[in-house]
C-alpha positions as CSV (number, residue, x, y, z in Angstrom):
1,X,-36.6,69.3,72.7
2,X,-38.9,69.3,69.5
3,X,-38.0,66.7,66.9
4,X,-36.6,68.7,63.3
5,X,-37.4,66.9,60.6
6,X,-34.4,67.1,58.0
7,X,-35.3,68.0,54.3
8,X,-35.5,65.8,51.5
9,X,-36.5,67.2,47.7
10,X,-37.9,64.5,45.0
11,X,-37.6,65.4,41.5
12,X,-40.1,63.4,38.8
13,X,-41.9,64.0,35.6
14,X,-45.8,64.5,34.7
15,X,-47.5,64.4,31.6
16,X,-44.5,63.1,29.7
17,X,-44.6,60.1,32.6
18,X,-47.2,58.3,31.1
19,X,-46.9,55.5,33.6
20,X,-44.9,57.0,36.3
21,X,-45.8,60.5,36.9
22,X,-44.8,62.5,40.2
23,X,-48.2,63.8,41.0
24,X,-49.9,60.4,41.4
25,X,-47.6,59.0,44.1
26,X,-46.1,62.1,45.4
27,X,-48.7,62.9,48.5
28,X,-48.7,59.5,49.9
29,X,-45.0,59.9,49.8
30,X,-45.5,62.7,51.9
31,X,-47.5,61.3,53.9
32,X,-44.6,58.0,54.5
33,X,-42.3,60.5,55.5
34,X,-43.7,63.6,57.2
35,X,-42.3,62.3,60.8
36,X,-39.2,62.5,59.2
37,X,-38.3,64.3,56.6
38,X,-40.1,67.8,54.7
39,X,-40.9,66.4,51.8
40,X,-40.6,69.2,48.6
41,X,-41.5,68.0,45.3
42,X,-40.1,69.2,42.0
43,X,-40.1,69.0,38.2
44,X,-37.0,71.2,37.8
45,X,-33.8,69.0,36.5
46,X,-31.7,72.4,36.8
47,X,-31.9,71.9,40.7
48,X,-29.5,69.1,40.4
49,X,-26.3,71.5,38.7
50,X,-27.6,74.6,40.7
51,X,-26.0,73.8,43.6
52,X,-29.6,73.7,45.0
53,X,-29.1,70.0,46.6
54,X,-26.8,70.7,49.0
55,X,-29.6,72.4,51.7
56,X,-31.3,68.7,51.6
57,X,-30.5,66.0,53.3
58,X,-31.6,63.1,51.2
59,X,-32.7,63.7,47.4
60,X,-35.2,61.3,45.8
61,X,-35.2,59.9,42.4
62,X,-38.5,59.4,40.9
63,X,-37.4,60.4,37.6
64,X,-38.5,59.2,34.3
65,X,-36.1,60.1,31.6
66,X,-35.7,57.3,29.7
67,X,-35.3,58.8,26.6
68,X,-33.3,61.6,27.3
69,X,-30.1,61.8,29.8
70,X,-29.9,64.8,32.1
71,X,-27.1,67.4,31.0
72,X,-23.9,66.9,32.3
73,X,-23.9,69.7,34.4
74,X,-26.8,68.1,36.1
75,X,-25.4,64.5,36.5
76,X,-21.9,66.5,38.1
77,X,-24.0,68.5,40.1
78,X,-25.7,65.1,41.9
79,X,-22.5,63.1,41.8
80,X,-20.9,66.1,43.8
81,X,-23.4,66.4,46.1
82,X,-23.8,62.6,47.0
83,X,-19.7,62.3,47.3
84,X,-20.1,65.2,49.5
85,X,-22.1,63.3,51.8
86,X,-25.7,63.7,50.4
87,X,-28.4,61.0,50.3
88,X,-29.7,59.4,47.3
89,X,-32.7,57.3,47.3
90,X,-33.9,55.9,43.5
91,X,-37.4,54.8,43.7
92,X,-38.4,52.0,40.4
93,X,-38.3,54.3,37.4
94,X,-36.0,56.7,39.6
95,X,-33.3,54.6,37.9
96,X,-33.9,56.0,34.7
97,X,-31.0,58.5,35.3
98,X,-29.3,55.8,34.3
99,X,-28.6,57.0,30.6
100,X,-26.2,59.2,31.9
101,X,-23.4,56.5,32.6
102,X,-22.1,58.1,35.1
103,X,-25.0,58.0,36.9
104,X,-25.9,54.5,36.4
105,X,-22.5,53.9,38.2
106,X,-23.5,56.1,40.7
107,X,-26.4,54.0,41.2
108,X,-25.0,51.1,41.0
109,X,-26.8,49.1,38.3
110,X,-29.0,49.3,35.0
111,X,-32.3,48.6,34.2
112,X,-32.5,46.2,31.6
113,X,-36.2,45.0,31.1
114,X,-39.3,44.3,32.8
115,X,-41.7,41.2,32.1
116,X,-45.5,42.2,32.2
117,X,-46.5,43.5,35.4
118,X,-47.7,40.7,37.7
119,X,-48.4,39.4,41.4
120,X,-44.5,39.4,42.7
121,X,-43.5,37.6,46.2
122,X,-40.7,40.3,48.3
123,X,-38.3,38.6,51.2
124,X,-35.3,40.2,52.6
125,X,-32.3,38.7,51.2
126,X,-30.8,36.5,53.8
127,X,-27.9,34.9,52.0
128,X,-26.5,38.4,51.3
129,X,-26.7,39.4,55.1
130,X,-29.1,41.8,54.2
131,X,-31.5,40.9,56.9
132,X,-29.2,43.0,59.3
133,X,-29.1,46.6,57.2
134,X,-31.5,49.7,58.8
135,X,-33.1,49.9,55.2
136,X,-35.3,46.2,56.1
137,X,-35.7,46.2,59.5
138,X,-38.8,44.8,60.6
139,X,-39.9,43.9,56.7
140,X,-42.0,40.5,56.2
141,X,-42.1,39.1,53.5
142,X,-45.1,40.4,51.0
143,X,-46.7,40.0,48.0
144,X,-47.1,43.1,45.6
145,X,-48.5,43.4,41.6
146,X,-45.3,45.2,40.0
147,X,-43.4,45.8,36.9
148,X,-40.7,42.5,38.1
149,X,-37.6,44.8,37.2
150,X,-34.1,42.9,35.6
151,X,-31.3,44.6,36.2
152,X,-27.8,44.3,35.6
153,X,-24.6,45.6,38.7
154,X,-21.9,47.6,37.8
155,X,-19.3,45.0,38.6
156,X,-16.8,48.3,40.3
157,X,-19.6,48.9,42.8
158,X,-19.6,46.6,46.4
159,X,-23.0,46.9,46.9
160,X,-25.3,44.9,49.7
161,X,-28.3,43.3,48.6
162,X,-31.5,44.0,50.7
163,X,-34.6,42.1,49.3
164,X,-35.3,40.3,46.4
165,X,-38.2,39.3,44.6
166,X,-39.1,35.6,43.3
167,X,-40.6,35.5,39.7
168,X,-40.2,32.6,37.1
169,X,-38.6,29.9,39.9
170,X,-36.1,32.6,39.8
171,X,-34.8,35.5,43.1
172,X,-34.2,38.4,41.4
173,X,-32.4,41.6,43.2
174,X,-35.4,44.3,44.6
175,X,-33.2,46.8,47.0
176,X,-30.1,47.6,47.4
177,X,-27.6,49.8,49.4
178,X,-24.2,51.4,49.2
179,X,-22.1,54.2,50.0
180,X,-20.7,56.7,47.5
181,X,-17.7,58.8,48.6
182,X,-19.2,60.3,51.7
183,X,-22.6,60.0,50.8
184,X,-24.8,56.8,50.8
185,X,-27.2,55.1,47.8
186,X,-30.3,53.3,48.3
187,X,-32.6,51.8,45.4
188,X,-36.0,50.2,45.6
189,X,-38.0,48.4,42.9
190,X,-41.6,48.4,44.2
191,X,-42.8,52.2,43.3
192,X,-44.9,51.8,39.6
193,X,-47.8,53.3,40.8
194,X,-49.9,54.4,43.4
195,X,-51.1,51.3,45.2
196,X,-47.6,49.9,45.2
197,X,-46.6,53.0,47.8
198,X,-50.1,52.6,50.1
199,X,-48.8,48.6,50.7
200,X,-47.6,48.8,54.3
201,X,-44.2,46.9,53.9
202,X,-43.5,49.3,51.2
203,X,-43.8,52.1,53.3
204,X,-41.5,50.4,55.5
205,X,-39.2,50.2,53.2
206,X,-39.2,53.7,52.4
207,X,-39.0,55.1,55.3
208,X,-36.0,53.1,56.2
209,X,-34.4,53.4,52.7
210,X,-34.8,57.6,53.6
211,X,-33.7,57.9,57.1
212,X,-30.5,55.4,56.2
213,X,-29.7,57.2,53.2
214,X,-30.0,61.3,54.2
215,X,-27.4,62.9,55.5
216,X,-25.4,62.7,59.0
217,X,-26.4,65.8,61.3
């Protein structure tokens, strides 16, 4: 029997994403997922209240909209769909949906600051029993130039930490995973740019964040 790939749709920003924009990263996404997943890309927020989610398996957040929340119909629309049993996976600026509050619960943090991008060491996080989740099988520990991410949890959500990242003598939270109604959330830092998705572990990680994440057949 042929192997169906399931459907996931990821929804960014362009020229108002300076620093994050959907076209520069979104082939090699592709690419990390095609054995798995049909990959459509999109710039169209309305998909999200539409109803439009619910023929995808796993929706991707590469958003940017940091200065402006999505409309409410559009923050109900993904809540529903994720409770429902949907997949959600928020790659680095993905988070940004966070404005909406609902959504940064949904998420299950907020994005606070970020020191100046710099060389960043990645482990899976062992004292959390992380090491055991699907999302970092197989994942060694690397080193990656990113934007070092602080974030803060929502205290409500029981989330499992996956990998962290060291930075000032410090390990700070990089991944994370937990389940929302029916549904299930993944987040990853790495993601600022272009070379951060053609490092190898990162691939990893997105392809296990993705197939975790989607939705039960």
């Amino acid at each position: 029997m042929s192997h169906v790939r399931k459907q996931a749709l990821v929804i960014g920003n362009n020229a108002d994403a300076p620093y994050h924009p959907l076209d520069a990263v979104q082939e090699q996404l592709r690419q990390i997922l095609q054995d798995d997943f049909e990959l459509t890309t999109s710039l169209d927020y309305d998909q999200l209240a539409s109803g439009a989610l619910e023929k995808y398996d796993l929706f991707i957040s590469y958003t940017d909209r940091w200065e402006e929340a999505v409309s409410a119909e559009q923050a109900a629309g993904l809540l529903t769909y994720v409770a429902n049993g949907g997949g959600l996976l928020v790659v680095h600026n993905g988070i940004s949906l966070q404005v909406r509050p609902e959504l940064a619960q949904l998420i299950g943090a907020k994005f606070i600051e970020h020191p100046p991008y710099t060389e960043l060491e990645f482990g899976v996080a062992v004292d959390s029993g992380g090491a055991s989740h699907p999302v970092v099988e197989g994942i060694e520990p690397f080193t990656l130039a990113e934007e070092p991410y602080r974030l803060e949890f929502d205290p409500f959500c029981a989330k499992k930490v996956l990998l962290t990242y060291r930075h000032e003598g410090q390990d700070w939270p990089a991944a994370w995973a937990h389940s929302y109604g029916l549904g299930k959330v993944v987040f990853l830092m790495p993601g600022h740019h272009l070379p951060s998705f053609q490092h190898p572990e990162v691939a990893k990680l997105l392809r296990g964040g993705a197939k975790w994440a989607a939705k039960a057949k």
